[in-house]
Biopython code that builds the backbone (N, CA, C, O; Angstrom):
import numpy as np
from Bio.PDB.StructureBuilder import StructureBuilder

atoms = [
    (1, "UNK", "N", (105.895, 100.718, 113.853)),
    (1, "UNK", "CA", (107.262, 100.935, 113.426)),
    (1, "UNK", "C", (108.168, 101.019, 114.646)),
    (1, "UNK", "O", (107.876, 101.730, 115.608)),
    (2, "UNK", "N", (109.570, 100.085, 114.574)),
    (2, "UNK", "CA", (110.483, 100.725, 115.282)),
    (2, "UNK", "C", (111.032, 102.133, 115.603)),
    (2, "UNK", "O", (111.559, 102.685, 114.637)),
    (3, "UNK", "N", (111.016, 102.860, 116.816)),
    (3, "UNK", "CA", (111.918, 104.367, 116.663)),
    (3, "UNK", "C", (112.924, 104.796, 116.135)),
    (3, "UNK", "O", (113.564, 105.819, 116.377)),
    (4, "UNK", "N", (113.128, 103.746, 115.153)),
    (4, "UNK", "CA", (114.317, 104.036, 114.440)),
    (4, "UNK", "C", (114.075, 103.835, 113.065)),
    (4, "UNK", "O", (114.976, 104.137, 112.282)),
    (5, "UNK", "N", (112.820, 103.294, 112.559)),
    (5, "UNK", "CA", (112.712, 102.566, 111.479)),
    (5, "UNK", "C", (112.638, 104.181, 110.594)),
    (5, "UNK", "O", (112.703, 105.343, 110.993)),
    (6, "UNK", "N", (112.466, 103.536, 109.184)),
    (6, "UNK", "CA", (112.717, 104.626, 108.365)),
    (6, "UNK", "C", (111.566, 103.693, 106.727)),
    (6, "UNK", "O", (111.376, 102.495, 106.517)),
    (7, "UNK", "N", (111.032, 105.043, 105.867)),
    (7, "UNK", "CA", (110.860, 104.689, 104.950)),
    (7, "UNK", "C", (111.367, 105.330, 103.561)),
    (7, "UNK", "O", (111.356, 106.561, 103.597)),
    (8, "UNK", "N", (111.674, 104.942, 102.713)),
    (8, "UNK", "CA", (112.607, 105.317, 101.406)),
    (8, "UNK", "C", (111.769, 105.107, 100.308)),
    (8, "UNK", "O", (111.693, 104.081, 99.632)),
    (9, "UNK", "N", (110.994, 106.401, 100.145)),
    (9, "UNK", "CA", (110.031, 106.144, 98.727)),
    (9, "UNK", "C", (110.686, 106.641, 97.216)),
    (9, "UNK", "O", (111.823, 107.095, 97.084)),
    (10, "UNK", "N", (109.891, 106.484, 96.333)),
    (10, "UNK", "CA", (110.232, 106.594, 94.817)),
    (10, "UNK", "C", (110.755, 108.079, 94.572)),
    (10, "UNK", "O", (111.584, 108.367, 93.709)),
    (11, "UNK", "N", (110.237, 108.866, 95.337)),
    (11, "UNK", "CA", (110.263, 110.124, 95.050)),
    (11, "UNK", "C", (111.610, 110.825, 95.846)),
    (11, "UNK", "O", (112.115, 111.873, 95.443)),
    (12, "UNK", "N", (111.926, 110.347, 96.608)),
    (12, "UNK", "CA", (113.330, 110.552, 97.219)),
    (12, "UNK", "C", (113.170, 110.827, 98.281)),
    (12, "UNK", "O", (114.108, 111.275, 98.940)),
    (13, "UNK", "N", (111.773, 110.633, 98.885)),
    (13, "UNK", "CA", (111.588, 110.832, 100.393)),
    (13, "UNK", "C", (112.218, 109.909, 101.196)),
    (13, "UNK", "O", (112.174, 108.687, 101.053)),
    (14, "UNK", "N", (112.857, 110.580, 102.120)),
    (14, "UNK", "CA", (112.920, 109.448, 103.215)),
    (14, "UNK", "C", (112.259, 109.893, 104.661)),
    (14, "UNK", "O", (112.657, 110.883, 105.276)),
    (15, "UNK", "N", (111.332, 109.142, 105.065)),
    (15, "UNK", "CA", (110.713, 109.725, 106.397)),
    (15, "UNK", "C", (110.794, 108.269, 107.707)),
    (15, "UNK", "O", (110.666, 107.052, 107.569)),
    (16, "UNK", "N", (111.070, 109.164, 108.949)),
    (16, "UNK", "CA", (110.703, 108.914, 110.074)),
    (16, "UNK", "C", (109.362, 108.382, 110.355)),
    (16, "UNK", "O", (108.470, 108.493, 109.513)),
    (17, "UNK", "N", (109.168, 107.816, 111.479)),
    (17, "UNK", "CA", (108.086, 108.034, 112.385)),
    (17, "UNK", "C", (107.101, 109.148, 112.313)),
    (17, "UNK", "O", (105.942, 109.172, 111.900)),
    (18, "UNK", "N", (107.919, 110.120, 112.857)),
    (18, "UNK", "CA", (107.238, 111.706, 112.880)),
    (18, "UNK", "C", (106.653, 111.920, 111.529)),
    (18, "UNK", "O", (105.451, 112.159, 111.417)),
    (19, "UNK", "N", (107.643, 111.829, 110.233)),
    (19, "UNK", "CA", (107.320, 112.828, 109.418)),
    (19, "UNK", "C", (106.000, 111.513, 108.351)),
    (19, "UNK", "O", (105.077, 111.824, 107.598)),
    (20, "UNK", "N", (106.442, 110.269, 108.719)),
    (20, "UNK", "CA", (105.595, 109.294, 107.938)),
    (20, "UNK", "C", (104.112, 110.000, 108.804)),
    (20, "UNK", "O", (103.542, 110.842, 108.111)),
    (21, "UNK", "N", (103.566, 109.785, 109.976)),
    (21, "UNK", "CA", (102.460, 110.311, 110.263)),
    (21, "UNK", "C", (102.015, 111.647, 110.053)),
    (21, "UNK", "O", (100.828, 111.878, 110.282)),
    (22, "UNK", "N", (102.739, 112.551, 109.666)),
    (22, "UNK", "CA", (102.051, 114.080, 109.259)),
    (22, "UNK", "C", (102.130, 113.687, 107.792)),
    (22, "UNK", "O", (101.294, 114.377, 107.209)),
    (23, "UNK", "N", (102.869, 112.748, 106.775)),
    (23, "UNK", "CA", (102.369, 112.666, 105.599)),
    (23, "UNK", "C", (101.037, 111.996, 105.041)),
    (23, "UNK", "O", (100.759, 112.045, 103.843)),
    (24, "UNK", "N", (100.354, 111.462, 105.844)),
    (24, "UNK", "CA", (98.927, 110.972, 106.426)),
    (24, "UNK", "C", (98.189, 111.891, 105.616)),
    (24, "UNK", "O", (97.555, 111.633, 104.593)),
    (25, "UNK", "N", (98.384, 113.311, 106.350)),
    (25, "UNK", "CA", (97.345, 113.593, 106.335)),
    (25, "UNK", "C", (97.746, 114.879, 105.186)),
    (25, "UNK", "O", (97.236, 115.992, 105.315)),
    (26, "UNK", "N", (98.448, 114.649, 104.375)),
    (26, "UNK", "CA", (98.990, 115.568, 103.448)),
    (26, "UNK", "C", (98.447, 114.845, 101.632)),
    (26, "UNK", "O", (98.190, 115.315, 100.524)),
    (27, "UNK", "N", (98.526, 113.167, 102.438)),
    (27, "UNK", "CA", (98.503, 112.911, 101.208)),
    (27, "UNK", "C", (97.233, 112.041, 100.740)),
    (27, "UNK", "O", (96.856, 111.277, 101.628)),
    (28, "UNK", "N", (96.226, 111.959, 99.135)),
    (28, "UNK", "CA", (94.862, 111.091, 99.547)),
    (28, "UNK", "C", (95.199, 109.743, 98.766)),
    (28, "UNK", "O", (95.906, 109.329, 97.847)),
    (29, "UNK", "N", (94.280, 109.324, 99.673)),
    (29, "UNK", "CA", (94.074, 107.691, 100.053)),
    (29, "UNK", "C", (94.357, 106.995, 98.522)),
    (29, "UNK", "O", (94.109, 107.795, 97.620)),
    (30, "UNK", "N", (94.584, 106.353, 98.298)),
    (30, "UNK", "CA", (94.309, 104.570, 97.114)),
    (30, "UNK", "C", (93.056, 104.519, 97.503)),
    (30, "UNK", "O", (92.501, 104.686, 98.589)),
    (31, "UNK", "N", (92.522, 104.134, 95.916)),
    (31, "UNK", "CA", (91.408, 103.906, 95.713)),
    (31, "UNK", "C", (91.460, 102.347, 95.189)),
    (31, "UNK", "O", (90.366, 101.784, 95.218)),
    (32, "UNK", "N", (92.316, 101.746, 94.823)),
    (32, "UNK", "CA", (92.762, 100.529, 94.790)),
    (32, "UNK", "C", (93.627, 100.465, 94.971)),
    (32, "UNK", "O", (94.300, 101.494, 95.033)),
    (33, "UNK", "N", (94.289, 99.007, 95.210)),
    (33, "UNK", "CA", (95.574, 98.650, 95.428)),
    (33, "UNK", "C", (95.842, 97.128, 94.708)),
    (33, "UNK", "O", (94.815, 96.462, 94.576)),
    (34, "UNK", "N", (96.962, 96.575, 94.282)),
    (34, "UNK", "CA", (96.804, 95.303, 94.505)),
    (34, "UNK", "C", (98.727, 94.592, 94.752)),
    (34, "UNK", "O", (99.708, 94.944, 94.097)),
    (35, "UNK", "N", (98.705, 94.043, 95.359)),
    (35, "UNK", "CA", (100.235, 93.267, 95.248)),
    (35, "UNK", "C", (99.954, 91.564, 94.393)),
    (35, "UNK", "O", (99.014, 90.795, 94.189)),
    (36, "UNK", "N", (101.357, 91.643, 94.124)),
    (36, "UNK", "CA", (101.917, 90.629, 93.184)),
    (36, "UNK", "C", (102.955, 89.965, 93.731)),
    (36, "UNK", "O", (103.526, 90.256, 94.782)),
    (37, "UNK", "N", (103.242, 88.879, 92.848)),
    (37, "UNK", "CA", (104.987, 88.171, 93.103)),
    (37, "UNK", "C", (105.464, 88.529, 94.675)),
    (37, "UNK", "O", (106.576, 88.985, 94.942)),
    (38, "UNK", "N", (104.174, 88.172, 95.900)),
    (38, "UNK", "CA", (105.110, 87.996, 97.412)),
    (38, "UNK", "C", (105.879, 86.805, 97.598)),
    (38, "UNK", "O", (105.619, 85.613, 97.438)),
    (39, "UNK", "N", (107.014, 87.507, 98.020)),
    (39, "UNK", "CA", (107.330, 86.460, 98.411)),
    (39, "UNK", "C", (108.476, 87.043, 99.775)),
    (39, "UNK", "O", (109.015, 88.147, 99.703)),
    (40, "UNK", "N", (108.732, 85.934, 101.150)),
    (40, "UNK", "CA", (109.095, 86.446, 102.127)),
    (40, "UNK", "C", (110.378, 86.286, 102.176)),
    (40, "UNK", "O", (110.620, 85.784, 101.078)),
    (41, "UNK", "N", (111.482, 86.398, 102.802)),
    (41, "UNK", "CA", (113.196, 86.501, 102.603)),
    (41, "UNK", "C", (113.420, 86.648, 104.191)),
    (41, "UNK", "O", (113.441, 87.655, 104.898)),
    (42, "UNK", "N", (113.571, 85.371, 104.477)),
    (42, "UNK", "CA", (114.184, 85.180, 105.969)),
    (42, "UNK", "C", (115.559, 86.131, 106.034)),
    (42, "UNK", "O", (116.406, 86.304, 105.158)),
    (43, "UNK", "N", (115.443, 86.906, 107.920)),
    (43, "UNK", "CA", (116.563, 87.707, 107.586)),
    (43, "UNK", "C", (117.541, 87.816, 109.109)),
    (43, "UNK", "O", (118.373, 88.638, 109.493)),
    (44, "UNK", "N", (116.879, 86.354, 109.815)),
    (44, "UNK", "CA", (117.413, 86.076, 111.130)),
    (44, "UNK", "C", (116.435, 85.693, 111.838)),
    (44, "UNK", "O", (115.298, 85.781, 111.374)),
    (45, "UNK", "N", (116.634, 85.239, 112.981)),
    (45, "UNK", "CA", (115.443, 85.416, 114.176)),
    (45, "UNK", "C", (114.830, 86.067, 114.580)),
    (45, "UNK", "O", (115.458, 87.078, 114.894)),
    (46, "UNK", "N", (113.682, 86.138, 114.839)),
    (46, "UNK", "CA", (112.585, 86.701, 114.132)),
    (46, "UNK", "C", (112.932, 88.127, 113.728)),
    (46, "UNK", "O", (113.001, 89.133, 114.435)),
    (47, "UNK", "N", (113.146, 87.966, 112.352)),
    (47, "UNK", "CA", (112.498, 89.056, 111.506)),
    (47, "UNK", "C", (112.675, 88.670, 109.911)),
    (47, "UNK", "O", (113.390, 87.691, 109.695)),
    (48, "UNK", "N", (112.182, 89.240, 108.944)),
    (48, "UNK", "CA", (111.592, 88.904, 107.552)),
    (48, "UNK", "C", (111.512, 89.817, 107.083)),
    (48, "UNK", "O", (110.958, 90.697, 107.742)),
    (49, "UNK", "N", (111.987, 90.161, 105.723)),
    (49, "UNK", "CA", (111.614, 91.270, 104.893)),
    (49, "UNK", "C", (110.278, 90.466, 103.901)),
    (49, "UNK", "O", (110.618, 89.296, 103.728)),
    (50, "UNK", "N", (109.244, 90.683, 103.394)),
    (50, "UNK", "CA", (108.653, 90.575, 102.238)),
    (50, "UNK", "C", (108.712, 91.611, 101.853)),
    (50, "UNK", "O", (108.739, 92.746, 102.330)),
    (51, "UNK", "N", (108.742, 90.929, 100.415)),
    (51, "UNK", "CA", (109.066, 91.769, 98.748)),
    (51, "UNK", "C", (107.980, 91.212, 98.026)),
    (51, "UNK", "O", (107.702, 90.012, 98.033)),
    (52, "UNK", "N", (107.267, 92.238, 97.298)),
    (52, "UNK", "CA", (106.248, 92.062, 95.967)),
    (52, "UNK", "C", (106.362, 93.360, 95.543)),
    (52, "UNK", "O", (106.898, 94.259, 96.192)),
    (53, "UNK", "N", (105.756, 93.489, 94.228)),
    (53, "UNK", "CA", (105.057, 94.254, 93.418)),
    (53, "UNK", "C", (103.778, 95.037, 93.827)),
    (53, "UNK", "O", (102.794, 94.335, 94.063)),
    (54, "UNK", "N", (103.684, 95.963, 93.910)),
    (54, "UNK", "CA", (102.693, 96.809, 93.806)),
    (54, "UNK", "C", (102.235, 97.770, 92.845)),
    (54, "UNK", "O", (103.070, 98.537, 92.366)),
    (55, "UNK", "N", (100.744, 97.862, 92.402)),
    (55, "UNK", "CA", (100.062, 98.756, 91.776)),
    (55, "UNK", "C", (99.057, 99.342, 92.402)),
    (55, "UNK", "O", (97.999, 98.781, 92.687)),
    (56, "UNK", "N", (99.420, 100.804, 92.707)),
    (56, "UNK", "CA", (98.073, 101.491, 92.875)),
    (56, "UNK", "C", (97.509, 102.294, 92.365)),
    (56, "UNK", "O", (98.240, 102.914, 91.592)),
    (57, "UNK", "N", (96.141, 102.771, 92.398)),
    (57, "UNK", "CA", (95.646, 103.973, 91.617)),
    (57, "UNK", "C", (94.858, 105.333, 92.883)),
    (57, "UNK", "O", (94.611, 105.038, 94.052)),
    (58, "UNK", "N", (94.636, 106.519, 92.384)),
    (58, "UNK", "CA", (94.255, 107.285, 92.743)),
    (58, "UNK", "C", (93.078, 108.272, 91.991)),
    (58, "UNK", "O", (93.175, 108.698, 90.840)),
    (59, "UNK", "N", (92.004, 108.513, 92.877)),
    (59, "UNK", "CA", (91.010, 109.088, 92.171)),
    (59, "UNK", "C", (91.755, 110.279, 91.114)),
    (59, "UNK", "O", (92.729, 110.959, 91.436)),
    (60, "UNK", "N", (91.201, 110.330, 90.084)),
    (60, "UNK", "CA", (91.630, 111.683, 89.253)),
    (60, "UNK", "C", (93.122, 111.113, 88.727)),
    (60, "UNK", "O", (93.338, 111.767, 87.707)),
    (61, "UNK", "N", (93.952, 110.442, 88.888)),
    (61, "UNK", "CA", (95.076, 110.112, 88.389)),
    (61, "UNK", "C", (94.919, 109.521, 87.099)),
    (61, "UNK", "O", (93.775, 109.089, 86.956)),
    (62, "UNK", "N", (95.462, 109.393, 86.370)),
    (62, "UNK", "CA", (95.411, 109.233, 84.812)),
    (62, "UNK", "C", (96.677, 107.767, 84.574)),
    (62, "UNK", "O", (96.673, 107.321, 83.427)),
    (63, "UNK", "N", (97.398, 107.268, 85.296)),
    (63, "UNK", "CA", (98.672, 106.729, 85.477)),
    (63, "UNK", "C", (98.574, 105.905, 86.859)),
    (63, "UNK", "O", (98.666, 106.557, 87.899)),
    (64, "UNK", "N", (98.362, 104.270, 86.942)),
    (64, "UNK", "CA", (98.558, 103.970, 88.260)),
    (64, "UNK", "C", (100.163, 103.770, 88.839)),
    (64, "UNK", "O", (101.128, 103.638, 88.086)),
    (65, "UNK", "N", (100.241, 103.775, 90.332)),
    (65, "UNK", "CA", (101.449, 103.825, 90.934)),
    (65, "UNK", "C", (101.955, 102.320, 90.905)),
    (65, "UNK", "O", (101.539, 101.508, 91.732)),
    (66, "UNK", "N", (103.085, 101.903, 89.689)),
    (66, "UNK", "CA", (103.621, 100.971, 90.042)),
    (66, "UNK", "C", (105.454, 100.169, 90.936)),
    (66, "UNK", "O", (106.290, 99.887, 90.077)),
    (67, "UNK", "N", (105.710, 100.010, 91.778)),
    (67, "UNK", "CA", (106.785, 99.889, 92.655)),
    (67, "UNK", "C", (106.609, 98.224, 92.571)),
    (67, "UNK", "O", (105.764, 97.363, 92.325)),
    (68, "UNK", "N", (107.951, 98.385, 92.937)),
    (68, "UNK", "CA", (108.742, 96.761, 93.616)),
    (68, "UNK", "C", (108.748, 97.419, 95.255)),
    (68, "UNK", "O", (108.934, 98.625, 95.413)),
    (69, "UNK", "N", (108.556, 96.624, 96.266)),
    (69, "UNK", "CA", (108.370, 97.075, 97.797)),
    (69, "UNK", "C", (109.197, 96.216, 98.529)),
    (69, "UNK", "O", (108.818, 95.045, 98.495)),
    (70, "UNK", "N", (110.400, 96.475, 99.303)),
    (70, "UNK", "CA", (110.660, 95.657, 100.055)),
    (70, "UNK", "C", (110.507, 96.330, 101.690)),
    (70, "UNK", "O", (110.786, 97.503, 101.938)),
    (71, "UNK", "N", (109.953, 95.220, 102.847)),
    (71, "UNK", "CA", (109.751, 95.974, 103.850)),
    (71, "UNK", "C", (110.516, 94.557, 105.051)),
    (71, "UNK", "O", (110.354, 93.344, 105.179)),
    (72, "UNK", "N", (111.394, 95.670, 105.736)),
    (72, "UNK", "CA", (111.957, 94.353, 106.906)),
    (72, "UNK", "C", (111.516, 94.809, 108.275)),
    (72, "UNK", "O", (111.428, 95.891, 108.856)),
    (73, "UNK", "N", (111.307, 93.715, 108.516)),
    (73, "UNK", "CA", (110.292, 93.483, 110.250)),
    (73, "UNK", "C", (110.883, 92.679, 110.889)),
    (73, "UNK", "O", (111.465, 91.662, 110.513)),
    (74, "UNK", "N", (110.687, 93.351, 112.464)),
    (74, "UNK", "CA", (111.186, 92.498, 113.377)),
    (74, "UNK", "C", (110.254, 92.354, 114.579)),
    (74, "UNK", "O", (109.390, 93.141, 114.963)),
    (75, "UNK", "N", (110.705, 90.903, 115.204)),
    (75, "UNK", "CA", (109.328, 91.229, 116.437)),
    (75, "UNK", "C", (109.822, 91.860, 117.743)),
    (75, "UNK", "O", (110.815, 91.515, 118.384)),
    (76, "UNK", "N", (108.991, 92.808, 118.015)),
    (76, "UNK", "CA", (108.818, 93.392, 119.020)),
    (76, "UNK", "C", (107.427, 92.943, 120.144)),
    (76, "UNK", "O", (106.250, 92.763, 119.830)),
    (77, "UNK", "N", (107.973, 92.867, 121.303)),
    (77, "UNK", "CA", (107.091, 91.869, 122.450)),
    (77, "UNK", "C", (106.086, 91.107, 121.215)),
    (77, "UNK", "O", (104.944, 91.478, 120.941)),
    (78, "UNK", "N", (106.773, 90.037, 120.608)),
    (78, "UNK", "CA", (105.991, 89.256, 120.093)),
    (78, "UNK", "C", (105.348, 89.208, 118.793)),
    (78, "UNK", "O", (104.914, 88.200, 118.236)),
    (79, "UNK", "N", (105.324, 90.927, 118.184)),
    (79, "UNK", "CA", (104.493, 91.084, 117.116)),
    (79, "UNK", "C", (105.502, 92.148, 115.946)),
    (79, "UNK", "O", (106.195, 93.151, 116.112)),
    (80, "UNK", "N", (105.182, 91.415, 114.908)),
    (80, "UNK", "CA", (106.016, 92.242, 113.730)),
    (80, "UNK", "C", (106.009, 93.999, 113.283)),
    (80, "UNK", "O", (105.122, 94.614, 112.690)),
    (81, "UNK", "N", (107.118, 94.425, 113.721)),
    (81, "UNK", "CA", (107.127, 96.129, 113.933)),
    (81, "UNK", "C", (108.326, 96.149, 112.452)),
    (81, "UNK", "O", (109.345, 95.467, 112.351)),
    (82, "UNK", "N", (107.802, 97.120, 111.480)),
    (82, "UNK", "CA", (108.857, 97.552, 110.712)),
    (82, "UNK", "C", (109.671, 98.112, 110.960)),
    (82, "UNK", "O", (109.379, 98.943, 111.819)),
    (83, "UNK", "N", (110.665, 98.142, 110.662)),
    (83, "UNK", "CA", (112.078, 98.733, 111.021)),
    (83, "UNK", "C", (112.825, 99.545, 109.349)),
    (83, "UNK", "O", (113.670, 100.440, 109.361)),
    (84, "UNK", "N", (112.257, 98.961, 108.160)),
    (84, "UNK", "CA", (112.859, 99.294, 107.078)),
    (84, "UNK", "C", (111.985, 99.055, 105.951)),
    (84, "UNK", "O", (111.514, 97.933, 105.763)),
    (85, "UNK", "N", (111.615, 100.512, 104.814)),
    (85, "UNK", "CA", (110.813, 100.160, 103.849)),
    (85, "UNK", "C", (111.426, 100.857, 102.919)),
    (85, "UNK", "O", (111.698, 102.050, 103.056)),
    (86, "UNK", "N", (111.732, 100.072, 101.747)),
    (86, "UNK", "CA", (111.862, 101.224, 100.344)),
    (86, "UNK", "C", (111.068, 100.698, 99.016)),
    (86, "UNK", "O", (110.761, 99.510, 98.915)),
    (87, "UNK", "N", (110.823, 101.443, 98.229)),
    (87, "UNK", "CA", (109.824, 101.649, 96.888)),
    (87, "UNK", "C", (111.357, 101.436, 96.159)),
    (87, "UNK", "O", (112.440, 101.491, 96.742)),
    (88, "UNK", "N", (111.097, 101.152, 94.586)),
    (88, "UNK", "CA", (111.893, 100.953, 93.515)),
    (88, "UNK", "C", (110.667, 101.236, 92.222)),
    (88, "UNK", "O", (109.823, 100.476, 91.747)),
    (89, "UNK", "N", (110.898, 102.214, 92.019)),
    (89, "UNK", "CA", (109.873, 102.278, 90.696)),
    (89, "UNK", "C", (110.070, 101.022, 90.003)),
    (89, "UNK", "O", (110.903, 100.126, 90.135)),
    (90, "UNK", "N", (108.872, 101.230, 89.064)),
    (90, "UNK", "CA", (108.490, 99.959, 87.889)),
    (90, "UNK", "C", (108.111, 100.906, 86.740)),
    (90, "UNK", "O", (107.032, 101.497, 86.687)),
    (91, "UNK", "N", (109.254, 101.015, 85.669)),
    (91, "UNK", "CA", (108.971, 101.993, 84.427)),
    (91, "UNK", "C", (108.044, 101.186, 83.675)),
    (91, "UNK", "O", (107.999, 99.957, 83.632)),
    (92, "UNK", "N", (107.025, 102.346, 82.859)),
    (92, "UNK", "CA", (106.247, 101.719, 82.608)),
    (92, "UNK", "C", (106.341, 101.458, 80.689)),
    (92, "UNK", "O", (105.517, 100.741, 80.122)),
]
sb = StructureBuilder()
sb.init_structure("model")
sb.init_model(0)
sb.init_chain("A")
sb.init_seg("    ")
for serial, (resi, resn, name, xyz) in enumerate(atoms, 1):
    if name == "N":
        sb.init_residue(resn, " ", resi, " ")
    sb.init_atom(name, np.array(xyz, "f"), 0.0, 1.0, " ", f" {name:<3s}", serial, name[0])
structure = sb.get_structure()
């Protein structure tokens, strides 16, 4: 991630750098995952947001996690660093 980048989840989080890595270890893993409908959205030289669908599940969860994801990247010395992510629920 860029030092500036940021992520914007379903739940109204918005975290940093800092606070995305201490939520690591707060929160447990996908036990599956799968994405859908990618597709990439040129957004200048070099950088790209892709957007798909996501479903995930969690042990013991009764309800999998479904979102629309968009995430924009840019390259840094060469290699794609996020700079911007947000979730959009998918009612079910």
């Amino acid at each position: 991630m860029t030092a500036d980048a940021v992520m914007i989840l379903v739940y109204g989080m918005v975290l940093n750098r800092e606070t995305l890595a201490a939520s690591f270890d707060e929160s447990p893993a996908w036990s599956a995952f799968a994405l859908e409908d990618t597709h990439l959205v040129p957004t200048g030289e070099g950088s790209a947001a892709p957007v798909h669908r996501a479903t995930a599940t969690r042990d013991g969860e009764d309800e999998p996690f479904a979102a629309l994801m968009l995430s924009h990247h840019t390259l840094v010395d060469g290699r794609p660093a996020p700079t911007l992510y947000q979730q959009t629920t998918v009612m079910h």
